[in-house]
C-alpha positions as CSV (number, residue, x, y, z in Angstrom):
1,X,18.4,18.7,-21.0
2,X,14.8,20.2,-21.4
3,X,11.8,17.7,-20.9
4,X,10.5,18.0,-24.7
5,X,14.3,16.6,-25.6
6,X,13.6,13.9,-23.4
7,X,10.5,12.8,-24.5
8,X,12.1,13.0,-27.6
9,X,14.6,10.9,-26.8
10,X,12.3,8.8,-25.1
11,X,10.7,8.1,-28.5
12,X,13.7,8.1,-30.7
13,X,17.1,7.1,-28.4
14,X,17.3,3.6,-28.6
15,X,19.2,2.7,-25.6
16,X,16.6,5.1,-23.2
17,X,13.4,3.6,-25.2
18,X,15.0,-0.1,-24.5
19,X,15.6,1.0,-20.9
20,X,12.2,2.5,-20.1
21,X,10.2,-0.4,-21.5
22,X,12.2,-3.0,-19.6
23,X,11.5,-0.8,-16.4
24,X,8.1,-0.3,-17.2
25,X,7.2,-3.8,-17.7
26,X,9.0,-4.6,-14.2
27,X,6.9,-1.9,-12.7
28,X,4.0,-3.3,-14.1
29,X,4.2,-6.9,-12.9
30,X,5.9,-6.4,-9.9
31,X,2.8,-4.1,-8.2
32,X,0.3,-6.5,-9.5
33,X,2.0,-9.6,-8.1
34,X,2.7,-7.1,-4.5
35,X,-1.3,-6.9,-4.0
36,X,-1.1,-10.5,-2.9
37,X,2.0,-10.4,-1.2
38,X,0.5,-6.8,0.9
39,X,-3.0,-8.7,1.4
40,X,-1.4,-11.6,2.6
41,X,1.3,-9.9,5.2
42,X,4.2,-11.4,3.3
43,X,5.4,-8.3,2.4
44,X,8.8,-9.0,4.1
45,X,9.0,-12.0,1.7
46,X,9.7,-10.2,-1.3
47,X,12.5,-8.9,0.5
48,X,13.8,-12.5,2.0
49,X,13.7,-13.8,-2.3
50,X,14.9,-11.1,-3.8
51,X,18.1,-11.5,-1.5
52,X,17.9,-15.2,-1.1
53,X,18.5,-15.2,-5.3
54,X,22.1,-13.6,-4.8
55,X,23.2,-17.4,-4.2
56,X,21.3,-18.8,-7.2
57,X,22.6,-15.9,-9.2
58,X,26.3,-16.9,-8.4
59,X,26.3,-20.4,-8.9
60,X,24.6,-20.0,-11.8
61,X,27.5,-18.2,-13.4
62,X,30.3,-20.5,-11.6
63,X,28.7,-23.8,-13.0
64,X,27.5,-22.7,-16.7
65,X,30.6,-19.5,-17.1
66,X,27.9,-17.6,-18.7
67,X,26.6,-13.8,-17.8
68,X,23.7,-14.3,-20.2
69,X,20.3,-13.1,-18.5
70,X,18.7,-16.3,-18.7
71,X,21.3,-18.3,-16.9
72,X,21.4,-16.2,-14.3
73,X,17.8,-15.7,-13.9
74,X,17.3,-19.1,-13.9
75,X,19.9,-19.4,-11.3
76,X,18.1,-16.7,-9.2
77,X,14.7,-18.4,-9.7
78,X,16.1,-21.9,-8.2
79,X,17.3,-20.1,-5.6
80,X,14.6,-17.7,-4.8
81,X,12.0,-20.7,-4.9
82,X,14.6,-23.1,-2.8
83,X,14.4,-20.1,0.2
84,X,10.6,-19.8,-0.3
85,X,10.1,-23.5,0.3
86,X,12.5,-23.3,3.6
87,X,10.1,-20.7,4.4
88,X,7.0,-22.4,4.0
89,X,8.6,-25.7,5.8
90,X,9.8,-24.1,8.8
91,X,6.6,-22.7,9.5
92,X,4.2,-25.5,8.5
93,X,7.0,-27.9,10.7
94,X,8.1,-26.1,13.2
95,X,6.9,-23.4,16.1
96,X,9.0,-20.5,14.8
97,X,6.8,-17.4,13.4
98,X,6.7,-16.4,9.9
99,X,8.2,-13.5,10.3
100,X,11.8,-15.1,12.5
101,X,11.2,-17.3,9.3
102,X,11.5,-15.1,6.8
103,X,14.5,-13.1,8.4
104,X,16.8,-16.6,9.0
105,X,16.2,-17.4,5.2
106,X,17.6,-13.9,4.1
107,X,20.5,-13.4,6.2
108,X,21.4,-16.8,5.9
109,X,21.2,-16.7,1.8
110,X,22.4,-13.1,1.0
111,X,25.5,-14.1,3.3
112,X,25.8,-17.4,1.3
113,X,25.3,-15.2,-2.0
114,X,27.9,-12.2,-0.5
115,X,30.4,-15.0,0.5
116,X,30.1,-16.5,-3.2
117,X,30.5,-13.3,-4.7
118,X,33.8,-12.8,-3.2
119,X,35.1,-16.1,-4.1
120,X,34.3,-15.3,-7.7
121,X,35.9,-12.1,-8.0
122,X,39.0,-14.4,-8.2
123,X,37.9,-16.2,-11.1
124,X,38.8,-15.5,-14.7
125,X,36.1,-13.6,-16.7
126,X,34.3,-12.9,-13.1
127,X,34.9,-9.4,-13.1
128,X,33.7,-9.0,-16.5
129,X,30.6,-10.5,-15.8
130,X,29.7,-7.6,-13.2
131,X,27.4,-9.9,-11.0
132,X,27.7,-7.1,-8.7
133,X,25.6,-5.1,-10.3
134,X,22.5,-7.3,-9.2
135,X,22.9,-6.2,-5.4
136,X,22.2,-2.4,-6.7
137,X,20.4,-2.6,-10.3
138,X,22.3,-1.2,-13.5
139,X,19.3,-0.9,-15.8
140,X,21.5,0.6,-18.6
141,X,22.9,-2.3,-19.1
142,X,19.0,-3.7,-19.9
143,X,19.6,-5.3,-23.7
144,X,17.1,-5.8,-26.0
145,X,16.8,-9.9,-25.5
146,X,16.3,-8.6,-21.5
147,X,13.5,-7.1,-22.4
148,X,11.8,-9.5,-24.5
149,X,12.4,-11.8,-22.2
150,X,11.0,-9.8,-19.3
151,X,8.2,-9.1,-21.3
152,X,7.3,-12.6,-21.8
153,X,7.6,-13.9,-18.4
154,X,5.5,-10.7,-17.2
155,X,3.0,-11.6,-19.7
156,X,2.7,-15.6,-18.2
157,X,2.7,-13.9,-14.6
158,X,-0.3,-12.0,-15.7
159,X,-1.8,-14.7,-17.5
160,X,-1.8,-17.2,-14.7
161,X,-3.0,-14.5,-11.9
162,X,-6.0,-13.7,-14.4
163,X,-6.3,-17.6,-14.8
164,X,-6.4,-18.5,-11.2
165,X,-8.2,-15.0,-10.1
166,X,-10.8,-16.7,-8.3
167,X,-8.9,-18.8,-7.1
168,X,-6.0,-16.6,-5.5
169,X,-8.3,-14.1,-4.2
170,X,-10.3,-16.6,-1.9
171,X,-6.9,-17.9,-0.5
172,X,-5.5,-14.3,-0.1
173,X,-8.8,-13.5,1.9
174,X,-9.8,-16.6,3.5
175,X,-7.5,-19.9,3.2
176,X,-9.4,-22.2,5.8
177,X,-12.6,-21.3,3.8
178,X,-11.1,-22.3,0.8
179,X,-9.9,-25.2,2.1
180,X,-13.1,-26.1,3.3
181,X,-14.4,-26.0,-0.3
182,X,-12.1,-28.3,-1.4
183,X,-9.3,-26.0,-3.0
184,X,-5.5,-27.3,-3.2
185,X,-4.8,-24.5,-1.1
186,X,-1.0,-25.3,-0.6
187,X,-0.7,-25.9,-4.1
188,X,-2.2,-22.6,-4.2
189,X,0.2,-20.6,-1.9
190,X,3.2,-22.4,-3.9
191,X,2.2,-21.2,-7.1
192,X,0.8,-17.7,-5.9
193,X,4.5,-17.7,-4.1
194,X,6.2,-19.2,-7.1
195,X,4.5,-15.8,-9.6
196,X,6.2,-13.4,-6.8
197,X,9.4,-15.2,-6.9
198,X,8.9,-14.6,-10.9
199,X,8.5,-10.7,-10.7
200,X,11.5,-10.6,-8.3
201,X,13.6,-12.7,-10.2
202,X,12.7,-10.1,-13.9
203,X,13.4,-7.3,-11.7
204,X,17.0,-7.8,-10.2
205,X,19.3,-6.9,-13.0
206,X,17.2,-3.1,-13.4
207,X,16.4,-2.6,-9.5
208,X,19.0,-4.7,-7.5
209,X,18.7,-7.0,-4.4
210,X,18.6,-4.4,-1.9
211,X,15.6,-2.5,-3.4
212,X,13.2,-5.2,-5.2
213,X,11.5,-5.4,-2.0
214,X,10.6,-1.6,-2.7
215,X,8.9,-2.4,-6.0
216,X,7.0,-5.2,-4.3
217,X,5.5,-3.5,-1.1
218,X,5.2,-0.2,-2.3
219,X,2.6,0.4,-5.5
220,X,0.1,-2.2,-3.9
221,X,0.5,-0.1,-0.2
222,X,-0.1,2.8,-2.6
223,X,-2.9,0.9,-4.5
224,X,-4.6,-0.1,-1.2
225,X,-5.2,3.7,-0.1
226,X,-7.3,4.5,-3.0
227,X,-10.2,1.3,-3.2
228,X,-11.5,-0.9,-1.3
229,X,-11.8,-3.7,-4.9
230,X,-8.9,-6.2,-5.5
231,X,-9.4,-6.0,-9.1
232,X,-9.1,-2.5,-9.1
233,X,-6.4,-2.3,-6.5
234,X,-4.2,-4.6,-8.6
235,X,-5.2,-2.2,-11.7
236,X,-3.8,0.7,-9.9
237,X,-0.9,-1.5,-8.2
238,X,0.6,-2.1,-12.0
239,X,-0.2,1.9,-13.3
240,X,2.0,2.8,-10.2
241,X,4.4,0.5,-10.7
242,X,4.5,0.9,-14.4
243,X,4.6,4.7,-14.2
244,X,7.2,4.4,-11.5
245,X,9.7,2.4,-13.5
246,X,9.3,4.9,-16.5
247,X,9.6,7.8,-14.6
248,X,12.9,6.6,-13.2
249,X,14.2,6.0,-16.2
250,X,13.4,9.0,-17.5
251,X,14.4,11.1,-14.4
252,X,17.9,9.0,-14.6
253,X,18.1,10.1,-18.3
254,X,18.2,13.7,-17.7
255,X,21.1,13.6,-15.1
256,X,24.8,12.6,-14.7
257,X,25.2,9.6,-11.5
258,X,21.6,9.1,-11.3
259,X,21.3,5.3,-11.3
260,X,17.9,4.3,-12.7
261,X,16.7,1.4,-9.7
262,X,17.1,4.3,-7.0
263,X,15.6,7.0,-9.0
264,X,12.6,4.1,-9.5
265,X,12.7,3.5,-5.9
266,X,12.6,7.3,-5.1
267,X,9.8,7.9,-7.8
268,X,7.4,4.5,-6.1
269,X,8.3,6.1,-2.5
270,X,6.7,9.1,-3.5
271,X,3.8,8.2,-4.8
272,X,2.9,5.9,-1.8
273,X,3.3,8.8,0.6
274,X,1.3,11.1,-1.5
275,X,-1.5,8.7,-1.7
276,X,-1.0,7.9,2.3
277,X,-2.2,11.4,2.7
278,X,-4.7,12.6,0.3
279,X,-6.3,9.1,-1.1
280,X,-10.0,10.1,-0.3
281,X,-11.1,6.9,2.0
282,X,-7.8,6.7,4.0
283,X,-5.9,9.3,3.3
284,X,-4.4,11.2,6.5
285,X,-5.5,14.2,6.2
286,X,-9.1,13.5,4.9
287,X,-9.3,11.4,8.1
288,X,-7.9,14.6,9.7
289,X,-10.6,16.5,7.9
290,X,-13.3,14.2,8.7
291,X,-12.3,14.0,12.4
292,X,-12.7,17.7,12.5
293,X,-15.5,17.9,10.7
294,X,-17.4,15.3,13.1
295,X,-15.7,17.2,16.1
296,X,-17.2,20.2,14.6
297,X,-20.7,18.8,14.6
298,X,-20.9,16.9,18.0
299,X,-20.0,20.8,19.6
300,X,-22.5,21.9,17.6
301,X,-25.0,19.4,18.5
302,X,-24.1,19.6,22.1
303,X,-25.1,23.6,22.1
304,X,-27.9,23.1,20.6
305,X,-29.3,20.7,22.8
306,X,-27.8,22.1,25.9
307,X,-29.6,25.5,24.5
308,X,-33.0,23.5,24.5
309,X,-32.8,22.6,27.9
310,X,-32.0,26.3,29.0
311,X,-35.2,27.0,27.1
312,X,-37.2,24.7,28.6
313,X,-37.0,26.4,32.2
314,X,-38.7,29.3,30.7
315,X,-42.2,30.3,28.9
316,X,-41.0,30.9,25.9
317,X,-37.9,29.5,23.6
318,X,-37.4,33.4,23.0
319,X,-35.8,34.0,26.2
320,X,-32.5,35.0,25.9
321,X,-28.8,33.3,27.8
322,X,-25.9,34.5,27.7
323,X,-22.6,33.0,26.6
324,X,-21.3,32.2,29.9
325,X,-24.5,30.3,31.0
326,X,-24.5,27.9,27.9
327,X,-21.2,27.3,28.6
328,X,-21.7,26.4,32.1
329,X,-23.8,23.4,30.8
330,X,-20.7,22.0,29.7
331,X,-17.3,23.3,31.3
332,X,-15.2,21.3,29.3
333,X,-16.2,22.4,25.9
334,X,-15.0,25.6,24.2
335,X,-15.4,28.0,21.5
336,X,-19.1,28.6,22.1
337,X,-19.2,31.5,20.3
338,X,-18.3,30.3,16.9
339,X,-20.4,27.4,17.5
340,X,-23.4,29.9,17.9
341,X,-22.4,31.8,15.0
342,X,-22.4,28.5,13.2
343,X,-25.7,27.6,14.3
344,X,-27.6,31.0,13.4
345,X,-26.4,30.6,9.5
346,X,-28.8,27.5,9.9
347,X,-31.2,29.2,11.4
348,X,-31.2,27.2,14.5
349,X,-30.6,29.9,16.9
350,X,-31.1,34.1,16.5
351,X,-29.0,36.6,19.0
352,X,-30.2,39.6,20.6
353,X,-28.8,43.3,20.8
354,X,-27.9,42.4,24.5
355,X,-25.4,39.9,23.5
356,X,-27.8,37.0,24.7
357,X,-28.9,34.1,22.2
358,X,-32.0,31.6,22.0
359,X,-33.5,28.7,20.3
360,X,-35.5,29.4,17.1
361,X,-38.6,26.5,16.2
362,X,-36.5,25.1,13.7
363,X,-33.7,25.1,16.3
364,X,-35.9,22.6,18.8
365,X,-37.2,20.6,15.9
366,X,-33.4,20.3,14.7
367,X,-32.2,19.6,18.9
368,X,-35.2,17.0,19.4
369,X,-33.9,15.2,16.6
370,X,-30.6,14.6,17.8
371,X,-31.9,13.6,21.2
372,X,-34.2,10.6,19.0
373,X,-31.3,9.6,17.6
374,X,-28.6,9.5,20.9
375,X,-31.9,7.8,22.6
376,X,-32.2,4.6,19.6
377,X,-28.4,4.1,20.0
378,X,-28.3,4.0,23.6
379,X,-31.4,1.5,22.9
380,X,-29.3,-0.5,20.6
381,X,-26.1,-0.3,22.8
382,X,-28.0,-1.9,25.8
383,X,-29.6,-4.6,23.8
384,X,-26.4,-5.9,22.2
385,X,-25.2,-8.8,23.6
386,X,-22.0,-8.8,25.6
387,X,-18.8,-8.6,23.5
388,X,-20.8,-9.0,20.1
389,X,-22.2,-6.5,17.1
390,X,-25.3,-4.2,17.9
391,X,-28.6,-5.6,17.1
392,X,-32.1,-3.8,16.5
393,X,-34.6,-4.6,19.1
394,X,-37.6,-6.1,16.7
């Protein structure tokens, strides 16, 4: 299948179109709800609800004998917000860590919700209800009714983050400050908790237990690389998220076995690694460029003045020294001779025919310079008080 045929099909085939909007708008609201679950370190959580609605997901079908979409997500909301609030007590109540918190609450649910599963296989109409397919994701089976009704419950996540912006970004930042003005910040947490629980819950039937946690953590990680803004990192959170669940349905599209939540998964995955490594602010390897970069200049610095202080022991600054004698100022520094080279395009330094180089005028102005500056932050550095920020001397 060539790509223009899919993007026909994408247009025109009605079960791909239904499939690709339903993904997208998961995408979408699961990376903007994952900023606050990333900026918050509960990114484990959307792991511990996504499998702690297994259980809800189960009994929902056992009590009502229905495999319509909103039983069961109203079954795996109950549930999800049920293993939240465990999570939230056990902290508040007790001395265990969030994090030994979080893990109890999954195992103990997804077993709970593994355990029910098997006991329903042995029910009539069980098997036809295919409640399996929420541990892995079966988007195909997306209807149109799913989507609307993801679309809807996206739109009130949205709503309610844009709502209480303000509001969640102070307690994502700074909770005892915002408690100090006065803000329900429990109330808060429970609702901020409650909108995560929300994009989990709209996302199962299309990703799956296992890998929700994926579509959580993964735009906003990517998100995070590229700004240093919430309201732009939650912008970017939802295009990669959104642009990750089309492209997996897509991608599924064009291939026989692909399912569509691991293709999504895949498609997220990569996206966060390529920003990891070339987002301009923290990217890897514009770090790795900058770090060479500022090695480059301290060797070069380093020569120059070192070169200065050669001069200064003769008459003039026109006196010639070798390579080795430059290099003898500093023994542990190498590759002197591109350094020089470097340093002449500037016009800091000039060689002779002998093989011999020295300091031009610009060269000393550029070398007295740097010594200013390494003086004033020695100068800072000792009037700094012990263990706290450097201060300017008045």
């Amino acid at each position: 299948m060539t790509w223009p045929q899919v993007l026909d099909d994408l247009f025109f085939d009605f079960t791909l179109r239904t499939v690709a909007l339903g993904t997208t708008i998961i995408g979408v609201v699961s990376g903007v709800l994952g900023v606050y679950a990333l900026l918050r370190r509960q990114s484990l959580l959307g792991d511990a609800i996504a499998h702690a609605a297994l259980p809800g997901i189960v009994i929902a079908f056992m009590v009502t004998r229905s495999r319509g979409s909103i039983v069961l997500m109203v079954g795996a909301l109950v549930s999800g917000l049920l293993a939240t609030l465990l999570i939230l007590a056990v902290v508040r109540n007790t001395r265990i860590k969030e994090d030994s918190a979080l893990g109890i609450a999954l195992s103990v649910f997804f077993g709970l919700g593994l355990m029910l599963l098997t006991v329903t296989q042995r029910m009539s109409g069980a098997r036809q209800a295919s409640l399996d397919r929420f541990l892995f994701g079966q988007a195909a089976t997306l209807l149109v009714a799913d989507v609307i009704i993801i679309a809807v419950v996206a739109l009130l996540a949205i709503a309610l983050v844009m709502l209480f912006w303000k509001e969640f970004k102070l307690v994502s930042f700074d909770g005892e400050f915002a408690a100090s003005l006065g803000f329900p910040t429990y109330a808060l947490e429970v609702t901020l908790t409650t909108l995560l629980v929300v994009a989990i819950v709209v996302g199962l039937q299309a990703v799956g237990v296992i890998l929700m946690s994926a579509l959580i953590v993964a735009p906003a990680a990517s998100a995070r690389q590229w700004t240093n803004r919430l309201g732009v990192m939650a912008v970017l959170a939802g295009l990669f998220g959104g642009s990750s669940g089309l492209a997996g349905a897509v991608i599924s599209s064009t291939g026989a076995g692909l399912s569509t939540g691991p293709v999504i998964v895949l498609v997220v995955s990569l996206i966060t690694v390529f920003s990891m490594l070339l987002a301009p602010n923290r990217g890897l390897v514009w770090n790795w460029v900058r770090q060479l970069r500022q090695r480059q200049r301290f060797r070069s610095d380093t020569v120059l003045v070192d070169l200065l202080a050669l001069s200064q022991q003769h008459e003039s600054i026109a006196y010639g020294h070798s390579v080795e004698a430059i290099h003898a100022m500093n023994r542990g520094r190498r590759g002197e001779r591109k350094t020089l080279q470097s340093l002449q395009e500037k016009g800091f330094v000039r060689s002779a025919a002998d093989g011999t180089w020295s300091i031009t005028p610009a060269g000393v102005t550029e070398a007295q310079e740097i010594l200013r500056a390494t003086d004033a932050t020695a100068d800072l550095e000792a009037d700094a008080p012990i263990g706290g920020p450097l201060v300017a001397r008045p």
